[in-house]
C-alpha positions as CSV (number, residue, x, y, z in Angstrom):
1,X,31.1,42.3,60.0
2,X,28.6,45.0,59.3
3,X,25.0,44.8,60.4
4,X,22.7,44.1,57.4
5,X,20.1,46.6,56.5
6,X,16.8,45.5,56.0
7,X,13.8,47.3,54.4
8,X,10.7,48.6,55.8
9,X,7.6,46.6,54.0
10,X,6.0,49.3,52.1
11,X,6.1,52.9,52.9
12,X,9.5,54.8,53.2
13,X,9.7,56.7,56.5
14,X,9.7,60.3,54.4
15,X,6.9,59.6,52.3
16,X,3.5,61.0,52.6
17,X,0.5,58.9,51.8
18,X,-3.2,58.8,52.2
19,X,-4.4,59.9,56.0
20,X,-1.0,60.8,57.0
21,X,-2.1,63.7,59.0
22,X,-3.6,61.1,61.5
23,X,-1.1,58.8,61.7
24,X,1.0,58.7,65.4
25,X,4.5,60.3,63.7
26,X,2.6,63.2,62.3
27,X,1.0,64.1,65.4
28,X,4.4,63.4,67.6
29,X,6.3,65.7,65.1
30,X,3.5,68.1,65.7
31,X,3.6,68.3,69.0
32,X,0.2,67.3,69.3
33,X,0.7,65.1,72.5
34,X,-2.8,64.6,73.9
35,X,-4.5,64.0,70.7
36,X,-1.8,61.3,70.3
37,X,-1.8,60.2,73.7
38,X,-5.6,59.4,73.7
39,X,-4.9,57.6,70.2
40,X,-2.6,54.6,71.7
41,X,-4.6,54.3,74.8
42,X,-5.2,50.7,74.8
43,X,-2.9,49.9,71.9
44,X,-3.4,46.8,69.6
45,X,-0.8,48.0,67.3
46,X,2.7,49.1,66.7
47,X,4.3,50.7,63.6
48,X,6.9,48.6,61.9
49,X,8.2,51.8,60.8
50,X,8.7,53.8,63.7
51,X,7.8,51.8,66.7
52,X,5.5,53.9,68.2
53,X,2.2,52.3,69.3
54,X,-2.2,53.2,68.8
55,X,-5.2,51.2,69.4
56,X,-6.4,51.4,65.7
57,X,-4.3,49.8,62.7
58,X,-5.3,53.5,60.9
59,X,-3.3,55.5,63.1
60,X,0.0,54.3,61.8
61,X,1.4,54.3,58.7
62,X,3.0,50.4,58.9
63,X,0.8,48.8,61.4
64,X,1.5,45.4,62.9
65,X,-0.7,43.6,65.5
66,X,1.1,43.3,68.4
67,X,1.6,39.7,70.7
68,X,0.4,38.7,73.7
69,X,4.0,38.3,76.0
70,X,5.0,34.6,76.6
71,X,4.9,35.4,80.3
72,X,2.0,37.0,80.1
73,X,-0.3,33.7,78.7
């Protein structure tokens, strides 16, 4: 049986939006590695789009608050 495909919540992974340019995959495809390297130190976050991780919500374009680990409580 065929995996089911599910939706991202709002934005589509090709679409631009407001802020953008600051967002984690714009600066990845951009090769700008540092700027987005000090941008997920100590990240809170992770994009439910593409996975990739930044301390401030505003970095990414479908931010999610990441969990504190079981084993980690």
């Amino acid at each position: 049986m065929a995996a089911k495909k599910t939706k991202a919540r709002g934005q589509k992974l090709a679409s631009k939006h407001a802020g953008h340019e600051k967002h984690m995959c714009q600066l990845a495809s951009k090769r700008l590695m540092q700027q987005a390297a000090t941008l997920a130190y100590g990240a809170k976050y992770i994009c439910f789009i593409c996975g990739r991780s930044a301390a401030k919500a505003s970095n990414l374009c479908e931010p999610t608050q990441m969990r504190t680990p079981y084993y980690a409580e």
